[in-house]
N, C-alpha and C positions, 0 to 999 in steps of 0.2 A: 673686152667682153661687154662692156657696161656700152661704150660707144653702140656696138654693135647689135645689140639686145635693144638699145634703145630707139636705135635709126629703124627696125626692120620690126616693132612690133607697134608702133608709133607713126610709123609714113603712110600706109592705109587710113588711119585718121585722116593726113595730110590730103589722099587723092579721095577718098569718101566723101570727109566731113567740108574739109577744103574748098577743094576743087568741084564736087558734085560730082563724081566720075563712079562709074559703078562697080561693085565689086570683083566682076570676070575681068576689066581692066585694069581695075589697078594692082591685082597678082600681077598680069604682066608686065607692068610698067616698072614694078620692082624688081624683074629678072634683071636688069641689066648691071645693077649693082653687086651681082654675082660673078656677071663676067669681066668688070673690074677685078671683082677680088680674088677670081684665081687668075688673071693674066699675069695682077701685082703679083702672086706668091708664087709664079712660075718665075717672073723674072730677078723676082729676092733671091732665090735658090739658085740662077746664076750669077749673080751679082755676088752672093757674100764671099764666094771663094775668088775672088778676083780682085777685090779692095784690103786692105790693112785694117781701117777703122770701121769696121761692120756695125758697129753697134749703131753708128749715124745714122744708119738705114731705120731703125727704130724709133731715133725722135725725129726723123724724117715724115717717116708714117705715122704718128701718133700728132703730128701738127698737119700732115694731110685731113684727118679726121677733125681735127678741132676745128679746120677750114669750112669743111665738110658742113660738120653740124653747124656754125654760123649760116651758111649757105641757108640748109633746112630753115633756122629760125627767123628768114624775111620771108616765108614764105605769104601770102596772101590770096584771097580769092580769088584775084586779078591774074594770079601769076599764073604760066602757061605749064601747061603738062612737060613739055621738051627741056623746060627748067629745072622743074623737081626731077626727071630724068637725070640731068645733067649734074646734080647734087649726089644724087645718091650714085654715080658712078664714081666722084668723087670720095666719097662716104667708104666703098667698097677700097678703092684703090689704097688707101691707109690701112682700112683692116686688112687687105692682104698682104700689105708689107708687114706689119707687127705679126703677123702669127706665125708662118716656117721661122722667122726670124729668130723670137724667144724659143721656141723649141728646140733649135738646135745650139743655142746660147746655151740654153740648162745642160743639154746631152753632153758636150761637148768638156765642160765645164767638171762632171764628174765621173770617174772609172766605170768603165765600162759595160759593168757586173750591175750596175745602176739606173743605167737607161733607162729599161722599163718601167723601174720605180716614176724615175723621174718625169718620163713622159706622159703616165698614167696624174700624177702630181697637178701637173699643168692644164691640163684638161677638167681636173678636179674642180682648183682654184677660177677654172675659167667661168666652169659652169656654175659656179659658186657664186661669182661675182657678177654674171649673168641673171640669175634667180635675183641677188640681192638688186642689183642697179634696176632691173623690170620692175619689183614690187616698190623702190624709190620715187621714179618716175612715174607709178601707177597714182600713188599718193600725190603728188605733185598736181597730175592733174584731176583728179577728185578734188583737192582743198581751192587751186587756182577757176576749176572751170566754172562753176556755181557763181561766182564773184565777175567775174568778165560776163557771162549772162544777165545777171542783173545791170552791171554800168551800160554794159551795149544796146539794153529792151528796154529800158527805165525810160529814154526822151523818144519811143514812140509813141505813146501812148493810148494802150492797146485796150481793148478790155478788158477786166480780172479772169474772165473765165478764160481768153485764150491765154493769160502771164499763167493761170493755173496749171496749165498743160504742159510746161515745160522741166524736164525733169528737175528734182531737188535736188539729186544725191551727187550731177556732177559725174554722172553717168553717159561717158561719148557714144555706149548703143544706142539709146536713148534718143541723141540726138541724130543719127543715120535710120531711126524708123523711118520708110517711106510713107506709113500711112500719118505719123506724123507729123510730117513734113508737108504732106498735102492740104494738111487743113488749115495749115498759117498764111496769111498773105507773103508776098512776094519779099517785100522790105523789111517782114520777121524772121524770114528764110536767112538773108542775108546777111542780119544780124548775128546770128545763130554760130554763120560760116566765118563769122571776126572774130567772134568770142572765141570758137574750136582754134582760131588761127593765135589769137592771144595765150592761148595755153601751151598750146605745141610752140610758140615762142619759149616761153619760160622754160618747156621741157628741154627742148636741143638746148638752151644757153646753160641749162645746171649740168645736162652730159657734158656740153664742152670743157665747164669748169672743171668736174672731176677727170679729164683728161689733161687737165693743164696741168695736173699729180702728176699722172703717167707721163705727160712730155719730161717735167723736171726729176724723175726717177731715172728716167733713159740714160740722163746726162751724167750718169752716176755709176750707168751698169759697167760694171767689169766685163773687160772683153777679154776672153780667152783662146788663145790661135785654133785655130780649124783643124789641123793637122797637129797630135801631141805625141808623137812615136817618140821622142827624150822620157817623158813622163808618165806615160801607161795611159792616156789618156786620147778621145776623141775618135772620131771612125777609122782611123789608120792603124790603131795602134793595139790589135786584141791583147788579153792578157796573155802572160808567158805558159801559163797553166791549161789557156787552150789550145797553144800550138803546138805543145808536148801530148796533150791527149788526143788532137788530131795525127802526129806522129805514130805516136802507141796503135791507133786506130787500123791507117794502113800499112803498117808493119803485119796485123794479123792478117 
């Protein structure tokens, strides 16, 4: 979740502030990292029944992403849209391997009668650590961007009143006003679109980090067979209490 919250509310920065691309584009340019990540999580959902060690598929996915977001953090003003394309399809392709994945790891894992709970759990924890890893990374670039502004405008030597104009708080709207943007020469512009790229560096490199948790967790998870009819447990296997009340049921 932290990956994913961070690539998809973060990359609009990327084709905005970036690239210079405008806002009807770069909603588009971000679908495609969609269709990475339900192709990966149609093809996880065939795959896990068909390997023994499922759980690989996990730190498989979760080092896609961490590739991912590396990818994200060379990006540059130079760099070409087809690129950051090319990234976040990547980006997708991990998130959609980790998530049928865990889901059915947790379900699978516990009696039957729990599912619900459990899946409802997962979602919880997701959006959880969605919220927290968003206002993380929000920080991040609040305390980083203010600071790459000044080192990046400092050696043109501009006048006060245009270094005035530029926001303080470290605020990336700010820097996507068009009317602001207009009134700075070309070379402040540009400036502007290194400093935005200096930060969304640091951004994607601290998600990666925190994903490098998640890969070394993976390595850890307990795998439980798919099919638990010995045990009472997993999609095959209802309880014995429901097959006697379905009994009972068309007996009357």
């Amino acid at each position: 979740a932290f990956g994913m919250f961070g690539s998809i509310l973060f990359t609009p920065l990327v084709f905005q502030g970036v690239l210079g691309i405008s806002a009807t584009n770069s909603g588009a340019l971000i679908t495609p990292m969609m269709f990475g990540l339900l192709g990966a999580s149609t093809a996880t959902g065939f795959v896990m029944r068909r390997i023994t060690n499922y759980r690989y598929l996990g730190t498989l996915g979760v080092a896609v992403m961490i590739f991912g977001m590396w990818l994200l953090s060379q990006v540059t003003p130079g760099t070409p849209e087809w690129h950051v394309v090319a990234d976040l399809i990547v980006v997708g392709l991990g998130i959609g391997t980790t998530f049928p994945l865990y889901l059915t790891a947790v379900q699978v894992a516990l009696p039957r009668q729990f599912m619900g709970v459990a899946s409802s759990q997962i979602q919880f924890w997701r959006n959880l650590g969605g919220t927290v890893g968003s206002a993380i990374l929000g920080a991040v670039l609040a305390n980083r961007l203010p600071d790459y502004l000044t080192a990046r405008t400092a050696a043109l030597h501009l006048p006060p009143q245009v270094i005035a104009s530029l926001p303080k708080t470290g605020s990336a709207n700010a820097i996507l006003d068009p009317t602001l943007l207009a009134k700075l020469p070309a070379g402040f512009v540009q400036a502007i679109r290194f400093a935005l790229s200096d930060t969304l560096h640091d951004i994607y490199i601290f998600a990666g980090a925190i994903l490098v948790i998640a890969l070394v967790s993976t390595v850890f998870l307990k795998e439980v067979p798919l099919t638990g009819a010995a045990s009472g447990r997993g999609f095959d296997a209802p309880p014995v209490e429901v097959e006697e009340e379905e009994r009972e049921a068309v007996a009357r």
